[in-house]
C-alpha positions in Angstrom: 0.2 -31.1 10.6 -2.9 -30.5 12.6 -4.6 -27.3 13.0 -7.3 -26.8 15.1 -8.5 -24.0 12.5 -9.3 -26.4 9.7 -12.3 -28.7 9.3 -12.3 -31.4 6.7 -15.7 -32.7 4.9 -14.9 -35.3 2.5 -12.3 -33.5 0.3 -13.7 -30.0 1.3 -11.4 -28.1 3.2 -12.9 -25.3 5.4 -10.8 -22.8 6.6 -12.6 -21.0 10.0 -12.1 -18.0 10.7 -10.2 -16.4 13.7 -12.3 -16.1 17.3 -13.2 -12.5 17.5 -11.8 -10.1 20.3 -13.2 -6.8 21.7 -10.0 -5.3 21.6 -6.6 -6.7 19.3 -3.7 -5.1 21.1 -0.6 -5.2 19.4 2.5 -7.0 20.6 4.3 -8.1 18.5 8.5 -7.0 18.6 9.3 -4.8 16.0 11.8 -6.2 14.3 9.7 -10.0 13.5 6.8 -8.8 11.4 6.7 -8.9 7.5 4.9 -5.9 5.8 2.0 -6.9 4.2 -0.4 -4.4 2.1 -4.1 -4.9 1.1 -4.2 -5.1 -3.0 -7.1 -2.6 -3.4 -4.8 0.6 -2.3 -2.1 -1.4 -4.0 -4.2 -0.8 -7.1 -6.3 2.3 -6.7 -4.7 6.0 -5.8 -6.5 6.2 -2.7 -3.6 7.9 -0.5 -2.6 11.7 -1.7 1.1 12.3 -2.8 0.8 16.0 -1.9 2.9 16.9 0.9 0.3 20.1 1.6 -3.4 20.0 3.0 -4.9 17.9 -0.3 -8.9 18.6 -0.3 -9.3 17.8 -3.9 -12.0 15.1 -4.8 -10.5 12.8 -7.0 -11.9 9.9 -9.2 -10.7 6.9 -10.6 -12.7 4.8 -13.1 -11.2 1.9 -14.8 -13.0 -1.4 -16.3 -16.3 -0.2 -14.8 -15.4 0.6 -11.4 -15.4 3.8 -10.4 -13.8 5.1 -6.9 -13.8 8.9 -5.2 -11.7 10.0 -2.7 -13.2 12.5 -0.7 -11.2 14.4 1.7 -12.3 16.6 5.1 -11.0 19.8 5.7 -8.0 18.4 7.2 -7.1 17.0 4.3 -6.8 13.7 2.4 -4.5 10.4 4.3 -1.5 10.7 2.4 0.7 7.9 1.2 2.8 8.1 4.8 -0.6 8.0 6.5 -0.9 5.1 5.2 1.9 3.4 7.4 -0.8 3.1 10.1 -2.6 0.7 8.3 -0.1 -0.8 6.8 1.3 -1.5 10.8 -2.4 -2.7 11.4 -3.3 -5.2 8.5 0.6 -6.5 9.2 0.2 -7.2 12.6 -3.8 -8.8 12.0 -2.3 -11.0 9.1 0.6 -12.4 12.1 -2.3 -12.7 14.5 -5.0 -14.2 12.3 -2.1 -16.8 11.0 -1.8 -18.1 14.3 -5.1 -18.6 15.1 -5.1 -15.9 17.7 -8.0 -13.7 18.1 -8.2 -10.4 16.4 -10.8 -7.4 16.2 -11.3 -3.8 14.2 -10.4 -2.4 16.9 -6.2 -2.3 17.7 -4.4 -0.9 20.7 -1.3 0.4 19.2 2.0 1.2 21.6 3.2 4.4 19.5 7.0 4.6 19.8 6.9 0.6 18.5 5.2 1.9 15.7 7.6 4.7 14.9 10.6 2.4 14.8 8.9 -0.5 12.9 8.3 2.0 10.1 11.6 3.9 11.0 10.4 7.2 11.7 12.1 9.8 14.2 11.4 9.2 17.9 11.4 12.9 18.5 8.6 14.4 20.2 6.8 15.9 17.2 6.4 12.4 15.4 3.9 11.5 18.5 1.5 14.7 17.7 2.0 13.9 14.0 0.0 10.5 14.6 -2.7 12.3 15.6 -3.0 14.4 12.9 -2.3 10.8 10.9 -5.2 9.4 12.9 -7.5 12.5 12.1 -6.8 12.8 8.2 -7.5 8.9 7.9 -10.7 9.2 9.6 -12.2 11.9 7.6 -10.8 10.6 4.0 -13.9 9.0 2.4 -13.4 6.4 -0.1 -17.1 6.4 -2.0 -17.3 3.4 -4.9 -20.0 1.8 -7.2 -20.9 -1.7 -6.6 -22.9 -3.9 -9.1 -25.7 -6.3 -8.0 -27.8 -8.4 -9.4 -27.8 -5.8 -12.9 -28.2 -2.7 -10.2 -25.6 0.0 -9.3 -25.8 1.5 -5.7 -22.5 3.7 -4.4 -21.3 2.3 -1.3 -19.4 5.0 1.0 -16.5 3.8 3.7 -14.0 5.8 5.9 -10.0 4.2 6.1 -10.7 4.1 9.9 -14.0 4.4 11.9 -12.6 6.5 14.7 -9.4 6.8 16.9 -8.8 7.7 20.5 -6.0 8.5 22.5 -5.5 6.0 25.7 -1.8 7.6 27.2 -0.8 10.9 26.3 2.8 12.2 26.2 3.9 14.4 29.2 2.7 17.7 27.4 -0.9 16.3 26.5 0.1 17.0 22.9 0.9 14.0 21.5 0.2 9.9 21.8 2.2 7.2 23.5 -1.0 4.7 23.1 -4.0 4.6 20.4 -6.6 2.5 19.9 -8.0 2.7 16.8 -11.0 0.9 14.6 -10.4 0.0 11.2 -12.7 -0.2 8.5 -14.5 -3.7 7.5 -13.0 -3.0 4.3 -9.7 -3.2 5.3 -10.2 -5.7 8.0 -11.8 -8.6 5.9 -9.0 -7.6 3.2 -6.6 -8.8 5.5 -8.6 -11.8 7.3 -9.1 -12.9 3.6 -5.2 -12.7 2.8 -6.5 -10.3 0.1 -2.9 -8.9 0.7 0.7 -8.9 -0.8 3.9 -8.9 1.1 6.2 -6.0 0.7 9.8 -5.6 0.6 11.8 -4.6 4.1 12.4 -1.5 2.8 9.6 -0.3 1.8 9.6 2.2 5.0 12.9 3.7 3.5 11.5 5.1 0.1 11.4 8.7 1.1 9.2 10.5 -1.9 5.5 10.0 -2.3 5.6 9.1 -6.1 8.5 6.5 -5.2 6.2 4.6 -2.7 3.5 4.3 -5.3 5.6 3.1 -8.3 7.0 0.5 -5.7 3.4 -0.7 -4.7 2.4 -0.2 -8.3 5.0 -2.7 -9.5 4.8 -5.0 -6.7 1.0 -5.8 -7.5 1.3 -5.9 -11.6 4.7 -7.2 -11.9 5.1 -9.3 -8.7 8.1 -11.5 -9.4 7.6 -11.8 -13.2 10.8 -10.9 -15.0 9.2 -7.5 -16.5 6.0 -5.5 -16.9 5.2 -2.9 -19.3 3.2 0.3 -18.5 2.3 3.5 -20.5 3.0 6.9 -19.3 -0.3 8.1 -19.0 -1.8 5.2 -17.4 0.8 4.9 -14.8 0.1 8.4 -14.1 -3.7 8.1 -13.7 -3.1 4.8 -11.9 -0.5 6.9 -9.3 -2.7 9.9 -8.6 -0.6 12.4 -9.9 -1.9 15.9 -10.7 0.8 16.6 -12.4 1.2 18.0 -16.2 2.2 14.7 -18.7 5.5 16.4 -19.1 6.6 17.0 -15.6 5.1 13.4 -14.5 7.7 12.1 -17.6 10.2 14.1 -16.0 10.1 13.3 -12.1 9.6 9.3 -13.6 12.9 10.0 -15.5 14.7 11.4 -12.3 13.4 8.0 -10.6 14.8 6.1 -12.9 17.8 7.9 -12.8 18.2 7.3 -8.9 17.2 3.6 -9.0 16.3 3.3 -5.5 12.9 1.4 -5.7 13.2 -2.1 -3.9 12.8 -4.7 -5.9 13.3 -3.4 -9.5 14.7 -1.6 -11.7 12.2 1.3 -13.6 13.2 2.1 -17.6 11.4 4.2 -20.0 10.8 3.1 -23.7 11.1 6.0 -26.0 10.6 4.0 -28.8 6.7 3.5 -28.3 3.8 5.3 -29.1 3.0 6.1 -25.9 6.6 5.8 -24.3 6.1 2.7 -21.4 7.5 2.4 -18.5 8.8 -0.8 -17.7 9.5 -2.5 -14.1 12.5 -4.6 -14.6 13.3 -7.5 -11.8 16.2 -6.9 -10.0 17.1 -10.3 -10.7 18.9 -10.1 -13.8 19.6 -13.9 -14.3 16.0 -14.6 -14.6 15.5 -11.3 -17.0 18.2 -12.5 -19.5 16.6 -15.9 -19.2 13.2 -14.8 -20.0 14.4 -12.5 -23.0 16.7 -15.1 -24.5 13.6 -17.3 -24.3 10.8 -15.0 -25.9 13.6 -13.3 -28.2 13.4 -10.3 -26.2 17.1 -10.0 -25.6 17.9 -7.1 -27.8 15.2 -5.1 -26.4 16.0 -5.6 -22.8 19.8 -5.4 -23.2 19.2 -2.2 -24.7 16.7 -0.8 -22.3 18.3 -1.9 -19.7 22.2 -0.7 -21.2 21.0 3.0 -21.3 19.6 3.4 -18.1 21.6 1.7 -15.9 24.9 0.4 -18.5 24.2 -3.3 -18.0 
């Protein structure tokens, strides 16, 4: 198949990338787009799970890297804050895979977006995208980047700045937005630096949920298993919470098994206990234990949480 996007130099293929537009205005129907995530806030506990104004400064170091989250006085972009760019990067990746031009800068229809990500159409969920809008702007993500032996800290905001285009009938909330996302974000999603997520991802209703589903869906993918200890998933998550009440709200998860995807169990046998993402495809999880002689220790993780 030909495609007018691809050059060919002997056996070089170069992929080019999309024209670039002043404005990307977003138009596709909300029911035909797949939800696609970059991997970095996949991987790092960028968004807050608090449900109040969060204005802690939080850092994450791991293998080197170190990243800070700096919040404004409005607070830090929370995981449902997130949706917005989530909507964005989803709608650049459809764009971008057509060939069609695309830009930072996205003209977003609001009540499209609140159905796409099945939120409520009532009037207060148009003035809670501006205060969406306002915490992802000031929410500074501050990291260390190695060059050539040297360090430097690079500092980045989630979006560059927002503005309202149609106003609701009472001038409090939005019906249009265009907003300008960061380069970060943008070349994450122009370099398919991203991971597909699963329709229902807009349905898990608690914070902590959303981030053990992202969680599992970058480590574990579509591998039969992955093992995690406690206090690593909790550093990995962002949670503030004590060791014992994190093992607690992970045990009510568990309990509830309502993650997409997979199924979450907690091995009290280990030293520390490890949570492990199960595949919801149980054929290929018996298949995989059978063949690496894990079959006792599945059956019997998987027996006392959810009597398989």
């Amino acid at each position: 198949m030909s495609n007018s996007n691809t050059k060919k130099k002997s056996d070089l293929v170069i992929l080019e990338m999309p024209a670039q537009a002043e404005l990307f205005i977003v138009e596709t129907p909300i029911q035909d787009w797949p939800i696609k995530d970059d991997i970095s806030s996949m991987e790092y506990p960028i968004f807050s799970l608090s449900k109040k104004r969060d204005t802690r400064i939080r850092t994450y170091s791991r293998g080197g890297k170190t990243i800070r989250i700096i919040p404004s006085v409005v607070g830090a972009a929370t995981v449902f804050d997130q949706d917005i760019l989530i909507y964005c990067i989803s709608q650049l990746v459809k764009a971008a895979d057509k060939n069609l031009a695309v830009s930072r800068r996205i003209k977003i229809s609001v009540t499209p977006f609140l159905l796409g990500t099945h939120r409520s159409k009532g009037g207060a969920s148009y003035v809670r995208i501006i205060d969406m809008c306002r915490r992802l702007k000031g929410t500074t993500i501050e990291t260390n980047i190695k060059s050539n032996e040297l360090e430097r800290i690079e500092g980045f905001g989630l979006i560059e700045d927002y503005r309202v285009t149609q106003y609701t009938k009472n001038q409090k909330g939005a019906l249009e937005l265009e907003i300008t996302i960061s380069e970060w974000l943008y070349r994450a999603a122009l370099d398919f630096d991203i991971l597909t997520l699963a329709p229902g991802y807009f349905d898990i209703g608690q914070a902590m949920e959303r981030r053990l589903y992202t969680l599992g869906r970058k480590h574990c993918g579509e591998r039969p298993w992955f093992s995690i200890g406690l206090p690593l998933l909790k550093e990995k998550i962002g949670s503030a919470q004590s060791a014992s009440q994190f093992k607690k709200d992970i045990s009510n998860i568990i309990k509830n098994n309502r993650l997409p995807e997979y199924h979450l169990a907690l091995d009290t046998l280990t030293n520390p206990n490890q949570v492990i993402y199960f595949s919801r495809d149980h054929k290929k999880v018996f298949l995989e234990a059978t063949k690496t002689g894990k079959i006792n220790w599945v059956h019997r993780l998987l027996q006392r949480h959810l009597g398989i």
